[in-house]
C-alpha positions in Angstrom: 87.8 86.7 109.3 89.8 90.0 110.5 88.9 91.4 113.3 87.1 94.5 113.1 88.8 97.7 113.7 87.2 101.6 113.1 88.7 101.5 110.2 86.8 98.8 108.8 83.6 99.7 110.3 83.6 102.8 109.0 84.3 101.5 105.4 81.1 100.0 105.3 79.1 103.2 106.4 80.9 105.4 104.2 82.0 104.4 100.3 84.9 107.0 100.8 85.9 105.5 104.4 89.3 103.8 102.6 90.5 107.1 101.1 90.1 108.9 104.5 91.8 106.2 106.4 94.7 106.8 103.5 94.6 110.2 104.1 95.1 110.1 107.7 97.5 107.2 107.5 99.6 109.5 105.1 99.7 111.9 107.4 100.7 110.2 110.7 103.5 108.6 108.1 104.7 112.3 107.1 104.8 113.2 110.6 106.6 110.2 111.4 109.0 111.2 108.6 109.6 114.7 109.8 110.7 113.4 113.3 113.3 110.6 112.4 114.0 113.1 109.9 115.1 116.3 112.0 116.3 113.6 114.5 118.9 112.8 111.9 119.5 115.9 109.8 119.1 118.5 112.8 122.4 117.0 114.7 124.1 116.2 111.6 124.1 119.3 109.9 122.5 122.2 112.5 120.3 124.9 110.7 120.4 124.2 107.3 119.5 120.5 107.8 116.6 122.1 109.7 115.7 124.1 107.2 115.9 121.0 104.3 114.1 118.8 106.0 111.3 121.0 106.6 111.1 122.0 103.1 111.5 118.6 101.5 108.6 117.1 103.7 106.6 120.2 103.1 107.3 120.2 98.8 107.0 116.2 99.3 104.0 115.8 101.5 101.9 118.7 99.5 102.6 117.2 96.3 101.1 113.2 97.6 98.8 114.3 100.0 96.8 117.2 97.9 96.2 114.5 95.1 94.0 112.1 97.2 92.0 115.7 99.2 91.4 116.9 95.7 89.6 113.2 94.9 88.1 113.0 97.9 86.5 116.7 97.7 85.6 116.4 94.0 84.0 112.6 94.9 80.4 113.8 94.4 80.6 116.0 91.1 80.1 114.3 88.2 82.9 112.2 86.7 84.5 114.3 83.8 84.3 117.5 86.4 86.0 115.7 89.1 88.9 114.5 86.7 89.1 118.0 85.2 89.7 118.9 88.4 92.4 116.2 89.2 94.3 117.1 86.1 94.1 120.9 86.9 95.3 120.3 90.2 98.0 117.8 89.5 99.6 120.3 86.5 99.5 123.5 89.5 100.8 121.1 91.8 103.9 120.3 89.1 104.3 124.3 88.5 104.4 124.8 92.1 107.6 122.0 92.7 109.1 123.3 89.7 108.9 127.0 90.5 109.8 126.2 94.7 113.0 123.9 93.5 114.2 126.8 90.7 113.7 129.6 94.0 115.8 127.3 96.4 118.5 126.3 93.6 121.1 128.9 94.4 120.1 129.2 97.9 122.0 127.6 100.5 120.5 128.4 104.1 119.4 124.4 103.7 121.6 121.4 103.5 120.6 120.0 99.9 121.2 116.0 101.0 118.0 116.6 104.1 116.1 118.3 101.3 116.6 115.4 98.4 116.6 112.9 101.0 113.2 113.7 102.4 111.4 114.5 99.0 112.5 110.8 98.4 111.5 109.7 102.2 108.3 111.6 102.1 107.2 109.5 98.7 107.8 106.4 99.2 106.8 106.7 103.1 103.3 108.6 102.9 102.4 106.8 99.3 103.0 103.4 101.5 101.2 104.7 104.0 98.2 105.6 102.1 98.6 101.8 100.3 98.4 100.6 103.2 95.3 102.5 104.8 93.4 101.8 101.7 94.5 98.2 101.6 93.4 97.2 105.0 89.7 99.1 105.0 87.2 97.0 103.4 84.8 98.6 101.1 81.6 96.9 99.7 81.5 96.3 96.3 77.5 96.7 95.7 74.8 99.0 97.2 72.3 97.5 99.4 68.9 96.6 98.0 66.4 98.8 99.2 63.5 96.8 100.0 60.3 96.7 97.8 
């Protein structure tokens, strides 16, 4: 049996305990990103890798991370509202990237490769990391009986 951690004790006392850990899990992973990130980007390039870093793991993390507050603040309305909800945030989360990437096309007071390269780090890092929060919390599968 695996040792138990906060994480897993909390599961049990809360049916949304795997999401959270996700949740924070994401977000130590972006942070993470932004760090190795500038670490990189910042020497190589100065300013404008700054300035694309920043703004890819801002445009990246917003886009993963306001899909899984969105589900966990719409968990107790009733199911169609909640994915109404979803959807409508998920199609103003697209407008916003699409309208943010057509402002910064011409622009050039960020380095274009720190920008791409941390939309692409910031998905694949903070969606593992949220796989892998929800993946090691145990949830219950049933309600407990109340007794008769």
């Amino acid at each position: 049996m695996a040792e138990d951690t906060p994480d897993i004790v909390r599961a049990f006392t809360d049916p949304l305990g795997a999401l959270k850990v996700g949740l924070r899990y994401g977000v130590i992973g972006l942070v993470l990103l932004i760090v190795i990130g500038l670490a990189v980007w910042w020497p190589l390039r100065g300013t404008p890798g700054l300035w694309g870093v920043l703004i890819g793991a801002s445009v990246g993390g917003a886009f993963i991370l306001i899909t899984l507050v969105v589900v966990l603040v719409t968990s107790n309305l009733p199911p169609f509202t909640s994915m109404y909800v979803i959807l409508g945030s998920w199609f103003l989360k697209m407008l916003a990237a699409i309208v943010v990437m057509a402002i910064l096309k011409n622009m050039t007071f960020y380095d274009k490769g720190a920008l791409v390269s941390m939309l692409i780090g910031t998905i694949v890092v903070v969606l593992g990391a949220e796989f892998y929060g929800v993946l090691r919390t145990r949830v219950p599968y049933v309600d407990e009986v109340s007794p008769e």
